[in-house]
N, C-alpha and C positions, 0 to 999 in steps of 0.2 A: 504494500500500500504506500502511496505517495505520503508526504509530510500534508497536514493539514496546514491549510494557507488562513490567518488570520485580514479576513477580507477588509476590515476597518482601517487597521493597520497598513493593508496593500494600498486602500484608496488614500489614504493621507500620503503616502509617498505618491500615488497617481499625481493626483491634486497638485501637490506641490511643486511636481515636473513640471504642469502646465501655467501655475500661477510665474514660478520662479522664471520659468521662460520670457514670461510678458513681463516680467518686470525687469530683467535684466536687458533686455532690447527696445523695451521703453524705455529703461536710461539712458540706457547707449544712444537710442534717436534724439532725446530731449537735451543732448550734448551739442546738437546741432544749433538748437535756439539762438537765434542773434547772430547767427554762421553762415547760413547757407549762402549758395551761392548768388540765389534770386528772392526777393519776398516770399513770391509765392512759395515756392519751394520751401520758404522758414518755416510760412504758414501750416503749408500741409504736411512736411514730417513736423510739427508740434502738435497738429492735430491725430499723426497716429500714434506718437506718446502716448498723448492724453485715451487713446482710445487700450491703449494694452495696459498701461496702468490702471486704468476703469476694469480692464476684465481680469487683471490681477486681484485688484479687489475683491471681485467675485471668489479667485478660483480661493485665493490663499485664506477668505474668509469664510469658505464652507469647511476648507481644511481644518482651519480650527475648532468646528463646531464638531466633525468629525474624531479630531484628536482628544477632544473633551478635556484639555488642561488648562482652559483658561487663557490658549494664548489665541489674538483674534488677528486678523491682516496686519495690521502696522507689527504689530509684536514677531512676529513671523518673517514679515520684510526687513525689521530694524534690529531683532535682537540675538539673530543668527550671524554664527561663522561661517567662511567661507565654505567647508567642507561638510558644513550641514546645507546648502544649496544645489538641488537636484536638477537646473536650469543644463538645457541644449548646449554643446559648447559653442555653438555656430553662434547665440545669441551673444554673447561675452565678449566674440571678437572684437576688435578694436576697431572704428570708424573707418582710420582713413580716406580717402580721399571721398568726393562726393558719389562719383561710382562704384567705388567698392562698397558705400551704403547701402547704395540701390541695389548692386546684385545680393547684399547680407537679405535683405526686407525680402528682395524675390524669391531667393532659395528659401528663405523662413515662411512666407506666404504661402509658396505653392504645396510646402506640408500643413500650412497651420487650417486652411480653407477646408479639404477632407477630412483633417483629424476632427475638424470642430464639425463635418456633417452628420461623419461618427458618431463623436458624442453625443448627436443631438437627440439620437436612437438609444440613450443611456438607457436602461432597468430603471435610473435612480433619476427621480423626477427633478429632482434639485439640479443632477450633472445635464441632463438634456436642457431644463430651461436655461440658463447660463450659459449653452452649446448653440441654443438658436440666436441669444441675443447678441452675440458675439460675433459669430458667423455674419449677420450684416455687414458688418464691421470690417470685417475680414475680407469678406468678398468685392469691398471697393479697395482694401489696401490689394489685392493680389493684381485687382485690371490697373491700376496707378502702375504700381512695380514694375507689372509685367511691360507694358507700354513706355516705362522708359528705358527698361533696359532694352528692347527692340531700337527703341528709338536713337540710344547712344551705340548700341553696340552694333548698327546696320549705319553710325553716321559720318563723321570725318574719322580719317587715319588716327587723329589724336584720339577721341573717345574711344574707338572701338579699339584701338591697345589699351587703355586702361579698364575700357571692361575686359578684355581676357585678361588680362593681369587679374583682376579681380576674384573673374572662374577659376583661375589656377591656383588660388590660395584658399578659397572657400570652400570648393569642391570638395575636400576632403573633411570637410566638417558634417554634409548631408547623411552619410550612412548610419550615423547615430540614431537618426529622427524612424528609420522602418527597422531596428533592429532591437527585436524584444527583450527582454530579460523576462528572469520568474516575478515581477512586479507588473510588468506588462502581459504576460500570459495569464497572470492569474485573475488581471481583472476586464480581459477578453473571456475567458470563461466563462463569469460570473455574467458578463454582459454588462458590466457596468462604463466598460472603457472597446473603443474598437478593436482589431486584430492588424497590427501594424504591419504585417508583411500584406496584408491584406488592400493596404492604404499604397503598395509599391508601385503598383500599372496606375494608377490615377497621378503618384508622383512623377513616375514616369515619362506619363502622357503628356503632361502641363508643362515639366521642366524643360524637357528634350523639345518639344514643339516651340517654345519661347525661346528657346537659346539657338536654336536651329534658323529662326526670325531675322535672333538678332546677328547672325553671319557667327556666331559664335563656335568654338571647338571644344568640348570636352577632355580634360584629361586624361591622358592615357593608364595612368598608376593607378591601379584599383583600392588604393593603399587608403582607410577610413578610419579616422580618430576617433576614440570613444573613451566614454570617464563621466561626463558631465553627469549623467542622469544618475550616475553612482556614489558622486559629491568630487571626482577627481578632476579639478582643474588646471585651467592655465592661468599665470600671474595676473595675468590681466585683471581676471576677477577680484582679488585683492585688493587692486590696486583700488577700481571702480566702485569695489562693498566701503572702504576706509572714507572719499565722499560723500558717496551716496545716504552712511549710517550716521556721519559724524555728528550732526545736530541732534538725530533722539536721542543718540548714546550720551552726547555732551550735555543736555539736559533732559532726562528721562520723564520731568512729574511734569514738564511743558504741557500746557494746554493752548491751543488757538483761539 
């Protein structure tokens, strides 16, 4: 007989995959602010900050209701180490230039759009509602993403070397997002979370059709990072938690 899987348990680390995801790449975007290259462009990646940290909210606040200790969203985003953070490592990456943003958001989008239609088929009424309202969300950042990276990487010499330069550094970040563990099969099982090899011909389809668009090439190394969703990062994240935490830690009993 297999080990009995403590299902509450599995969805609190689910959970936290998906919150810590959107929040580590809504920071990363909201680094942009006051940056970009064009207003608009400030406006709309500030607007999909604000839109993953909205579903971080969500996800990191059911986890704690889940986790039943009393710790709620902020407590969760603010009072953890870096190695207690289950986020994508792909999300963590570091900015760079303004195309290497756009391809991080594209590869992040074109998994985040299914995972979230997945979820939206949850068992658990709470993970599907949260999965639809999201999903909105989601599905104008992937046509955004997708259409600039088309757009740069089908346009002068310049852009479209910086977006393969881009593909050739991120790509190896993608094979984390369909590759399960026993936290991910356990709560495909249950039906409470989708079957991520399952999600691979849709990521597939999307990615390879958009990068194909954008006159873009695929790297050839099959060679795929993995750690994040296990707490194993890169410094980067360090770097970016020491920011991002510094004010609740600096003062804890703050109120707004």
């Amino acid at each position: 007989m297999g080990a009995v899987v403590d299902l509450d348990a599995a969805l609190f680390e689910g959970l936290c995959r998906l919150g810590d995801s959107t929040l580590v790449l809504g920071h990363r975007v909201s680094e942009w602010c006051g940056h970009a290259p064009v207003l608009e462009e400030d406006i709309a990646l500030a607007n999909t900050a604000l839109d993953l940290i909205g579903q971080t909210q969500m996800w990191l606040g059911l986890a704690g209701e889940i986790e039943g200790s009393g710790r709620d969203a902020d407590a969760l985003a603010f009072r953890r180490d870096v190695w207690e953070f289950r986020n994508l490592l792909l999300a963590e990456r570091p900015n760079g230039d303004f195309g290497h943003t756009l391809m991080r958001q594209f590869l992040f989008d074109a998994w985040h759009q299914p995972m979230l239609a997945g979820l939206a088929q949850s068992r658990d009424a709470r993970v599907a509602e949260i999965a639809a309202k999201a999903g909105k969300e989601v599905a104008y950042h992937l046509e955004r993403s997708a259409d600039l990276v088309i757009r740069l990487g089908d346009g002068s010499d310049e852009s479209h070397a910086r977006m393969q330069a881009a593909l050739d550094t991120l790509w190896p970040y993608t094979g984390e997002m369909m590759t399960p563990d026993a936290t991910d099969t356990a709560l495909a099982e249950a039906g409470l979370m989708p079957d991520l090899a399952g999600l691979r011909a849709t990521w597939d389809g999307l990615a390879h059709d958009v990068l194909a668009e954008a006159t873009l090439v695929l790297p050839e190394s099959g060679f795929m990072q993995k750690g994040g969703k296990q707490g194993r990062h890169s410094e980067h994240l360090g770097h970016m938690l020491a920011t991002m935490q510094f004010l609740p830690r600096a003062y804890p009993d703050a109120t707004w």
